[in-house]
C-alpha positions in Angstrom: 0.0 0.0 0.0 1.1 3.5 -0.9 0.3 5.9 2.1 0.7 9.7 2.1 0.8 10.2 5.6 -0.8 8.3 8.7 -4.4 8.6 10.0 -7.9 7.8 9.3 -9.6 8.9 5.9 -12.3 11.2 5.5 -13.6 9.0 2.9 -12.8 5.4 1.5 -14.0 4.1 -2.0 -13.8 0.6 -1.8 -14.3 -1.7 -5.3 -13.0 -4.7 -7.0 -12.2 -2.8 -9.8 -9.5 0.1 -9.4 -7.8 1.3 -12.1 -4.8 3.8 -11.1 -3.7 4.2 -14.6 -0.4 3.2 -13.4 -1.1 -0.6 -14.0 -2.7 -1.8 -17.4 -5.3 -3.4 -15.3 -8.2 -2.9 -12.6 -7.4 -4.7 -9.7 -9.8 -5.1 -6.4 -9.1 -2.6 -3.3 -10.2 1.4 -2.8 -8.7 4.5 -2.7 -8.9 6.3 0.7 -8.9 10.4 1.0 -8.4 13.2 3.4 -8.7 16.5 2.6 -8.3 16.9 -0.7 -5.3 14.4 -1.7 -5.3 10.9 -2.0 -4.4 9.4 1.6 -3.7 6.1 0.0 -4.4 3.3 -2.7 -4.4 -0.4 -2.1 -6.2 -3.7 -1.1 -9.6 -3.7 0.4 -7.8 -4.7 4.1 -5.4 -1.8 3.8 -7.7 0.7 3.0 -10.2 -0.9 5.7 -7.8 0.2 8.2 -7.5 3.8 7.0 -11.6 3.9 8.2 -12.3 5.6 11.0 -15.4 6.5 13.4 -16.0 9.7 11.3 -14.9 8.3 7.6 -17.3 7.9 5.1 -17.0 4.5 3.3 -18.4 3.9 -0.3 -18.7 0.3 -1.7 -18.9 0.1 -5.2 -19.1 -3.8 -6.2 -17.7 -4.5 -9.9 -17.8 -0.8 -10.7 -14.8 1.1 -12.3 -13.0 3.7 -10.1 -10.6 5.3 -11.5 -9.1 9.1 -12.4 -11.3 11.8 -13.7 -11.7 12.4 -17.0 -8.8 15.7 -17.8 -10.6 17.0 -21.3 -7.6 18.6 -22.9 -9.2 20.2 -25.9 -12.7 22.2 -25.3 -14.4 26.0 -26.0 -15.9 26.1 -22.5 -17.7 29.6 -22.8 -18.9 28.3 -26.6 -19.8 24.7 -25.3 -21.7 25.6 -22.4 -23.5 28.5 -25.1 -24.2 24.9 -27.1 -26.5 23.8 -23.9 -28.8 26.1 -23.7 -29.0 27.0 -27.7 -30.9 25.5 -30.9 -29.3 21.8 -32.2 -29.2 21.6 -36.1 -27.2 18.5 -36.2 -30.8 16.5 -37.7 -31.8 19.0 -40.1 -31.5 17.9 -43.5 -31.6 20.5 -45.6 -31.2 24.9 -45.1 -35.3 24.9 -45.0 -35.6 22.1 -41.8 -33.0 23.8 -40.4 -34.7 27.7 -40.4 -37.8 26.0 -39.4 -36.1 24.5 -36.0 -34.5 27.4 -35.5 -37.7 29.8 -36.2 -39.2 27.2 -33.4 -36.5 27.8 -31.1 -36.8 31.4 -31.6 -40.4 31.6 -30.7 -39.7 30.1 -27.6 -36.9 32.7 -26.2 -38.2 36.1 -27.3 -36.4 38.3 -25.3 -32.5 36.9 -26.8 -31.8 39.9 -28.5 -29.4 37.4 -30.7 -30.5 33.7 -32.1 -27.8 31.2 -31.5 -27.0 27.7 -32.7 -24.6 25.0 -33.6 -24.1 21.6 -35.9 -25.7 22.3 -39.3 -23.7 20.6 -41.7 -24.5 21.2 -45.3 -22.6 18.0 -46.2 -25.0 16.0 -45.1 -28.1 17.7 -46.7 -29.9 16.7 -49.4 -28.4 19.0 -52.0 -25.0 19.3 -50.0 -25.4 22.8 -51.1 -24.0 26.1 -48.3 -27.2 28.0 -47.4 -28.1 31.3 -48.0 -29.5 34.3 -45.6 -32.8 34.5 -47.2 -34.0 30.6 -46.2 -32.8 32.5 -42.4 -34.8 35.6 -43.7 -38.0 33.9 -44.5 -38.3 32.3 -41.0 -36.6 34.7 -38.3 -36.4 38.4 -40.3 -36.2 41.0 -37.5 -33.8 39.1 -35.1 -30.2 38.4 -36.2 -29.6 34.9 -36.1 -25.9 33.0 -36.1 -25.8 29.3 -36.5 -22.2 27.9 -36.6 -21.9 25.1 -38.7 -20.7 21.9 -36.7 -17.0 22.4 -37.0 -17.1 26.2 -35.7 -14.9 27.2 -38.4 -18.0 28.7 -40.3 -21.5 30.4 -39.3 -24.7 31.1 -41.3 -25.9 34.6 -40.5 -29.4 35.8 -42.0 -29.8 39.3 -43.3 -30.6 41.4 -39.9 -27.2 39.9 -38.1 -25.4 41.2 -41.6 -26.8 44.3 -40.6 -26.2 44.6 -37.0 -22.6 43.3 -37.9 -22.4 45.8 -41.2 -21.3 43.4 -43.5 -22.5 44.5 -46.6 -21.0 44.2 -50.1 -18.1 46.8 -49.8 -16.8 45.1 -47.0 -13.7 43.5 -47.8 -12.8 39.5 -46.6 -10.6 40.0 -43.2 -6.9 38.4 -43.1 -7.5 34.4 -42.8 -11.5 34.6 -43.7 -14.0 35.1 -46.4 -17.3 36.3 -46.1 -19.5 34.0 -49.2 -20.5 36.5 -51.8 -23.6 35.7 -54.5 -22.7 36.3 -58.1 -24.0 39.9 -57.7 -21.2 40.3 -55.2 -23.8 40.1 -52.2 -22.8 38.3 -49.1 -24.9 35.1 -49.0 -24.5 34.6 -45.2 -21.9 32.2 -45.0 -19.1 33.3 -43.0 -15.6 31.3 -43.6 -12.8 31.5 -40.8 -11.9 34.6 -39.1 -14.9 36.6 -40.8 -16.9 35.2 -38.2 -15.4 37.5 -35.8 -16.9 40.5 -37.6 -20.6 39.6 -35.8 -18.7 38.9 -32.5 -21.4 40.9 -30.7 -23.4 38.3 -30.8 -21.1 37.2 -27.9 -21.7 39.7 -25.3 -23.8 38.6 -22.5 -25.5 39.9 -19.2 -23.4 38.9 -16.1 -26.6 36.9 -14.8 -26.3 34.9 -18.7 -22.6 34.2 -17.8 -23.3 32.8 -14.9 -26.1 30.4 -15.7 -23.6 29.5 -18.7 -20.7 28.5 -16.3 -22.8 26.7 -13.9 -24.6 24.7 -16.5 -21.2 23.7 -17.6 -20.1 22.9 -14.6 -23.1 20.4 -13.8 -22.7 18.7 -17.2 -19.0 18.3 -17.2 -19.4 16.5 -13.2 -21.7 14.5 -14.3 -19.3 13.2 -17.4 -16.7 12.5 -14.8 -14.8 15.8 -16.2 -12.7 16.8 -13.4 -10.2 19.3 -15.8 -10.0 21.0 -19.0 -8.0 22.7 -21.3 -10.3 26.0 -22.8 -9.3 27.0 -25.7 -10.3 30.9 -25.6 -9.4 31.8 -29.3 -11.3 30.6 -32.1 -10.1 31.8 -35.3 -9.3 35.6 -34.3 -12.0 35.7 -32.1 -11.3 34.7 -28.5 -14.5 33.6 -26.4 -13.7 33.3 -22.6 -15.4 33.7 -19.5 -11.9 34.9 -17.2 -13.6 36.9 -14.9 -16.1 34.5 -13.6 -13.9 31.9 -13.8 -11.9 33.4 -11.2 -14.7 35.3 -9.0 -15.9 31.2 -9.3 -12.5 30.2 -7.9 -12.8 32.7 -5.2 -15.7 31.8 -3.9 -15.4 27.8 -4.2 -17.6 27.4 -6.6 -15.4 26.0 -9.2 -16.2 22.3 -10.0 -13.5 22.0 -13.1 -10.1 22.3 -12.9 -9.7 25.0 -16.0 -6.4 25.9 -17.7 -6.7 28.5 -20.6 -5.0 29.1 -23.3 -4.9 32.5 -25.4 -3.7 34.3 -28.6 -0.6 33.3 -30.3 -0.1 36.1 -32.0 3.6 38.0 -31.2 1.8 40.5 -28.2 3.1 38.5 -25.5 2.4 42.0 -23.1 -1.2 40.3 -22.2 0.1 36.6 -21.9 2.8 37.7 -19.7 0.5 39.4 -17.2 -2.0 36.4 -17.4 0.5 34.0 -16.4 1.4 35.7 -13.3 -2.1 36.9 -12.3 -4.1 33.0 -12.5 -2.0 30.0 -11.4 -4.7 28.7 -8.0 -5.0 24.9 -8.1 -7.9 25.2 -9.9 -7.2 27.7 -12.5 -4.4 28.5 -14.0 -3.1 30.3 -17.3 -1.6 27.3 -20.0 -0.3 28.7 -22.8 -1.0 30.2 -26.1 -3.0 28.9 -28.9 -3.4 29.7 -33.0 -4.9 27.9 -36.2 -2.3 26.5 -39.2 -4.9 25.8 -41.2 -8.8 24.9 -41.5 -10.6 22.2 -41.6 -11.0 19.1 -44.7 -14.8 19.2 -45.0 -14.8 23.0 -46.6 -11.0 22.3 -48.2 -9.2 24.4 -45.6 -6.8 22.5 -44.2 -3.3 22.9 -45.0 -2.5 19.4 -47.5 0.9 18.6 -48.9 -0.8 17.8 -52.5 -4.1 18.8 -53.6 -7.3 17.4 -52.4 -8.1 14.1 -54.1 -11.7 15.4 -55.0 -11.0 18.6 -55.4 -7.4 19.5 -57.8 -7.6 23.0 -57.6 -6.9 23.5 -53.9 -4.3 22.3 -50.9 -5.8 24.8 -48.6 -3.6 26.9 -47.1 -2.7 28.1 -43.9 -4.5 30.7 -42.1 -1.6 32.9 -41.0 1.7 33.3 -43.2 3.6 30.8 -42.4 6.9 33.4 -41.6 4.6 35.2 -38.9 3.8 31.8 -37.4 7.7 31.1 -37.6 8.5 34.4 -35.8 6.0 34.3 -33.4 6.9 30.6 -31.9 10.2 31.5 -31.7 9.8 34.7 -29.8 7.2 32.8 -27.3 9.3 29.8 -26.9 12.0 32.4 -26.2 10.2 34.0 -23.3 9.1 30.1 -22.0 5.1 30.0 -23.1 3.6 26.8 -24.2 2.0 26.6 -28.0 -0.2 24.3 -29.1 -1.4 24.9 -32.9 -4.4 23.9 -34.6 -3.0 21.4 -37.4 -5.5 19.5 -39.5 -3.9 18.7 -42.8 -0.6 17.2 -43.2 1.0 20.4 -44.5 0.1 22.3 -41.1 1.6 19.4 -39.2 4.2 19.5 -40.8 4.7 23.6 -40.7 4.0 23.2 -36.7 6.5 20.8 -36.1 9.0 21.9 -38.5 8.1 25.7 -36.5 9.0 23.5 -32.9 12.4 22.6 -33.9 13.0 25.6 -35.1 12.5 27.3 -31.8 14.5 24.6 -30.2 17.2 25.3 -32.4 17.6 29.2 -32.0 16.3 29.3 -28.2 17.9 26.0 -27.0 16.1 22.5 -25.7 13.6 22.7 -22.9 10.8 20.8 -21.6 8.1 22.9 -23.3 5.4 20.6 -23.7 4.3 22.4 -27.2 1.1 20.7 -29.0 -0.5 20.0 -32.1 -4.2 19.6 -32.1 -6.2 17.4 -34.2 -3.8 15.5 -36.7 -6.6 14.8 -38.6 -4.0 13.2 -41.5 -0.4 13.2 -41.2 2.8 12.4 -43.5 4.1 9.0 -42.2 7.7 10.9 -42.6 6.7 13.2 -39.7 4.9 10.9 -37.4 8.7 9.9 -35.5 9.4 13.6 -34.9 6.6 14.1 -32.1 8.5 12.0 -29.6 11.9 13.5 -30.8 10.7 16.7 -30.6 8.9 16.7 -27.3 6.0 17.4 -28.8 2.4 16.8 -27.5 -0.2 15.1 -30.1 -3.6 16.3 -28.8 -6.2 14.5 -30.7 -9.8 14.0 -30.3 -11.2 10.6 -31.9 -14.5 11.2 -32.3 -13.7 13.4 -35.1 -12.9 10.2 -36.8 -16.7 9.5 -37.2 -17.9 12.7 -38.0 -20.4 11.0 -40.2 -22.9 8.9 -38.8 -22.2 6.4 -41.5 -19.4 5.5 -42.6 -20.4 5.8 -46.6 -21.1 9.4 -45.8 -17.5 9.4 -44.2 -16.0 13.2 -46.6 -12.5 12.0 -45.8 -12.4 9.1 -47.7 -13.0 11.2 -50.8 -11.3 14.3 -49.4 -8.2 12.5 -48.9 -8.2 9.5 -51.0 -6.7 6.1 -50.9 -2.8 7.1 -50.4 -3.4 9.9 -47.4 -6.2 7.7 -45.9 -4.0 5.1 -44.0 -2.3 7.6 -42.1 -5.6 9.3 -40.9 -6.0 9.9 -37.0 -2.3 7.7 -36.8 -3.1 7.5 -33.1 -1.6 4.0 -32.6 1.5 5.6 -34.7 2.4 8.6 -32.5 1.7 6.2 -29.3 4.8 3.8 -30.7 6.9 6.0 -31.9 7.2 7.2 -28.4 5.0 10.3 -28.6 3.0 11.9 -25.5 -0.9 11.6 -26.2 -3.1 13.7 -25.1 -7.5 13.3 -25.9 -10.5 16.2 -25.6 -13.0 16.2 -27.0 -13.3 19.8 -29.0 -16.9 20.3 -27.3 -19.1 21.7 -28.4 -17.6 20.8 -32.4 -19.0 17.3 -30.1 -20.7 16.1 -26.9 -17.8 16.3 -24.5 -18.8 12.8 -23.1 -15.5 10.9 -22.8 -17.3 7.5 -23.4 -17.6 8.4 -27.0 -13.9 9.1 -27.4 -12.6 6.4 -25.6 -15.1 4.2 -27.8 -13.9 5.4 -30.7 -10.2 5.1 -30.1 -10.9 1.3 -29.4 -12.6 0.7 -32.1 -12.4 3.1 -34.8 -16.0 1.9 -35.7 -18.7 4.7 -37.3 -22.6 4.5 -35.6 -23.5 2.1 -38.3 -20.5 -0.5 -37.0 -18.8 -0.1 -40.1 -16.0 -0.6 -41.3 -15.9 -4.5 -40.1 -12.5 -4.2 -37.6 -12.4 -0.7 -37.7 -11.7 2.2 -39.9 -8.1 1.7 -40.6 -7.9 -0.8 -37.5 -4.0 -0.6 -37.1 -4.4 2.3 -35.6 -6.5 1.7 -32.9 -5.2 1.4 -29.2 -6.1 -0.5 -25.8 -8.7 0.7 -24.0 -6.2 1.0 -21.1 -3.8 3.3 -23.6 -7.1 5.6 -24.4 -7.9 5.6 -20.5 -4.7 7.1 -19.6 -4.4 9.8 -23.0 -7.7 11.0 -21.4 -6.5 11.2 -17.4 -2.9 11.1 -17.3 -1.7 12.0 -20.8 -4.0 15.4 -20.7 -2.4 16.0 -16.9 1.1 15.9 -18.5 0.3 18.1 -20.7 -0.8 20.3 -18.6 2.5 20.3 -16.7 0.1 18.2 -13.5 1.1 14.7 -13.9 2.8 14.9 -10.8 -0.7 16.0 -9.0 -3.4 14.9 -11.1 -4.0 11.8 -13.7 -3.5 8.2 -11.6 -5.0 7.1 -8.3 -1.2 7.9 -5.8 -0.7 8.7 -2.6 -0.3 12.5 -2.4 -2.0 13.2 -5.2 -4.9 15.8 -6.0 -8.2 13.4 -4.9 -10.0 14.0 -8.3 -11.8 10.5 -9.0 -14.5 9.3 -10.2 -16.9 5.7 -10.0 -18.2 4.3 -13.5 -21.5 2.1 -13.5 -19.1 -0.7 -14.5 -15.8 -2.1 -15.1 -15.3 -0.9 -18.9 -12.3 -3.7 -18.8 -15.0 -6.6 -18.3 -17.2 -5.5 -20.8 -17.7 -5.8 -24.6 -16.2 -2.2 -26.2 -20.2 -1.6 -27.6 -20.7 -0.7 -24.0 -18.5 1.9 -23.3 -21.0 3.9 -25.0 -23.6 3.5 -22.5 -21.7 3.4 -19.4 -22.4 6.8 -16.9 -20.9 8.4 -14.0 -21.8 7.4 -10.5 -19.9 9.7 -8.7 -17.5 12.3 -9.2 -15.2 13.9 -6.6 -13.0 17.0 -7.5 -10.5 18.1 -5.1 -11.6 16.1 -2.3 -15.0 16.9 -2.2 -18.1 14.9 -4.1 -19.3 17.5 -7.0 -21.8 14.6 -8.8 -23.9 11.5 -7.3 -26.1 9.5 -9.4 
């Protein structure tokens, strides 16, 4: 047994299933805590004598306990603005979708703006972008702004064009495009950064904010979400929520462990002051964050050839690529953390090739930069993560984005040369790389079940393709486990507090409604939280 310091436990969680996450397996004994560390971890008799008159003992059968869930990838402020807004994700076509959001509208007529998320014009009937006037005909004297389900791209109708004074003069901003008709009249379709021209529609009441962070903060302890990463920027826009956050922290209130991440974008005067002002136990500055390129579904991620189904484009990156140079460099210099958004092989490439450039001018230190996503790679660059240091931060639920696979865009977006060498998870893990899974919530649910699932198996909703979607890259279930607990605390610079069931450690644990190891993988999907605890104290009981 591995004790912290003598004395009875406040509370022992006894099971005959523990995983640590420093063992491969669950093995039978409990966990006991005082205060808000771990006391000690070990057989059922040794943590029986931790138990005391006062201690509060919790017997949990076959049921999994293990570390909590340490999301490394979400947009809080936008996620917990997904909760409480209009779902597209079923509509299937521009008209179903104005109809549900006309529906929605009616039902909240004092929001001076109409929010939503997760159309996806991929998946409609005519696979077609929609226009402002379908918005128009259904909701024309509110402005409404419906991102599409990859937030890299939002449908506005005519009286947010208005409010945000997009009109025809106004030209595309750096690293966006706002969609123009053929008379040169914007459509409504906002590409990239352009978004950030209707950025009012972000600016909420303090009495919205809060209702936002608390809703969060009940969903994510009822996932078993004990930390995250929020990533504030979203393509030149940053959406945050800093000063509750902290007035949160303050007060107790604070359920998640957040670390934020800001701007990369050479002003390191803000990020200097950030990273002295919020570094409490439970929130804490990270790092900075930018976008290399796009995304495949609307071509703009950054590809080393052209798109096998569409010749004419590689997509690009979003910043030029001799800023991005410059500005790693001079944050490495002055010791921030970087994590870049890298879909496309090209960007992963340009991120890690901008990593060991730093290294080279400022010298080697343990940094912990990131690239997020990886959504295909070169198989030349998939040894240089664990060279370089660097983190791979991947969410694998982006690997079925479709609900069937024969709707899967990658396959033709791709085609069959890039394809093996899509979501190289297994790859990275080998070649000695440190993992890292989130979830990119809201883009989806931020349920860990569903990415640990889909690491296993690799399998869309419709169980194809037999064995998996490229099946040599999918990992143990003990290996996606620890990416999502232990991998994520690492990368936050907290493995040594958070991540595995030790003595000493921060007590953030949770108790699944069975032992994922003893069950077939279709399971995981189903399986809940019982409890959660965060920092000693039980935030979620079923």
């Amino acid at each position: 047994m591995s004790t912290q310091h003598a004395g009875f436990a406040d509370c022992c969680l006894m099971s005959n299933a523990v995983f640590t996450g420093v063992e491969d397996r669950p093995r039978a004994g409990g966990v006991a805590v005082k205060g808000n560390r771990i006391l000690a971890v070990g057989t059922l008799s040794e943590i029986e004598n931790l138990v005391g008159p006062d201690t509060k003992v919790l017997r949990y059968g076959d049921q999994l306990i293990m570390a909590g869930f340490h999301d490394f990838h979400i947009h809080l402020l936008l996620g917990s603005l997904q909760q409480q807004c209009v779902h597209l994700w079923k509509a299937k076509s521009a008209e179903e979708a104005a109809r549900m959001v006309k529906e929605y509208a009616d039902q909240r007529p004092d929001d001076p703006w109409i929010i939503g998320f997760s159309w996806y014009h991929l998946y409609w009937e005519n696979k077609q972008l929609p226009h402002r006037s379908t918005l128009d005909k259904y909701v024309p004297d509110r402005p409404v702004f419906l991102f599409n389900a990859e937030c890299h791209g939002a449908w506005l109708n005519s009286k947010a064009l208005k409010l945000a004074g997009i009109t025809r003069d106004t030209p595309d901003p750096p690293y966006g495009a706002i969609a123009r008709d053929g008379a040169g009249e914007p459509t409504g379709f906002l590409y990239e950064s352009a978004m950030a021209l209707a950025k009012q529609a972000f600016q909420f009441p303090r009495e919205r904010r809060i209702s936002l962070l608390q809703g969060f903060l009940r969903h994510a302890a009822s996932l078993g979400v004990t930390s995250v990463a929020d990533m504030f920027p979203l393509v030149t826009m940053e959406l945050g929520n800093l000063d509750m956050y902290r007035e949160f922290d303050e007060t107790g209130q604070l359920t998640v462990r957040i670390h934020f991440l800001v701007e990369c974008n050479g002003d390191l005067e803000r990020p200097r002051r950030l990273r002295e002002e919020y570094k409490s136990g439970k929130l804490q500055f990270s790092g900075l964050k930018n976008f290399l390129d796009g995304v495949p579904a609307t071509y703009t991620a950054f590809l080393l050839e052209p798109y096998s189904d569409n010749a004419s484009t590689r997509g690009s990156t979003l910043v030029p690529q001799e800023l991005i140079d410059e500005w790693t460099i001079k944050a490495d210099r002055e010791g921030f953390r970087i994590r870049y958004h890298a879909c496309g092989d090209a960007a992963v490439r340009l991120g890690l090739d901008c990593f060991e450039a730093a290294r080279r001018k400022n010298g080697v230190r343990d940094s912990r930069h990131t690239i997020e996503h990886i959504e295909v790679i070169d198989p030349g660059d998939i040894s240089r993560f664990g060279k370089l240091g660097v983190i791979a931060s991947m969410q694998p639920e982006h690997i079925a984005s479709a609900e069937r696979f024969a709707e899967n865009a990658y396959v033709s977006r791709l085609g069959p040369k890039r394809i093996p060498y899509a979501w190289p998870i297994h790859s990275l893990l080998k070649t000695g790389a440190k993992l890292a899974f989130g979830s990119d919530f809201p883009v989806v649910a931020l349920d860990p079940m569903l990415e640990i699932y889909r690491a296993v198996t690799r399998l869309h909703n419709d169980g194809e393709p037999a064995g998996g979607w490229i099946p040599a890259e999918r990992i143990t279930l003990a290996e996606a486990l620890r990416a999502y607990t232990l991998g994520s605390a690492y990368g936050n610079f907290r493995e040594h507090e958070l991540g595995t069931l030790e003595a000493g450690k921060l007590a953030d644990l949770i108790v699944l409604d069975r032992n994922l190891f003893a069950v077939d993988a279709e399971e995981i999907r189903q399986t809940k939280v019982c409890l959660t605890m965060m920092d000693g104290s039980i935030v979620y009981e079923a």
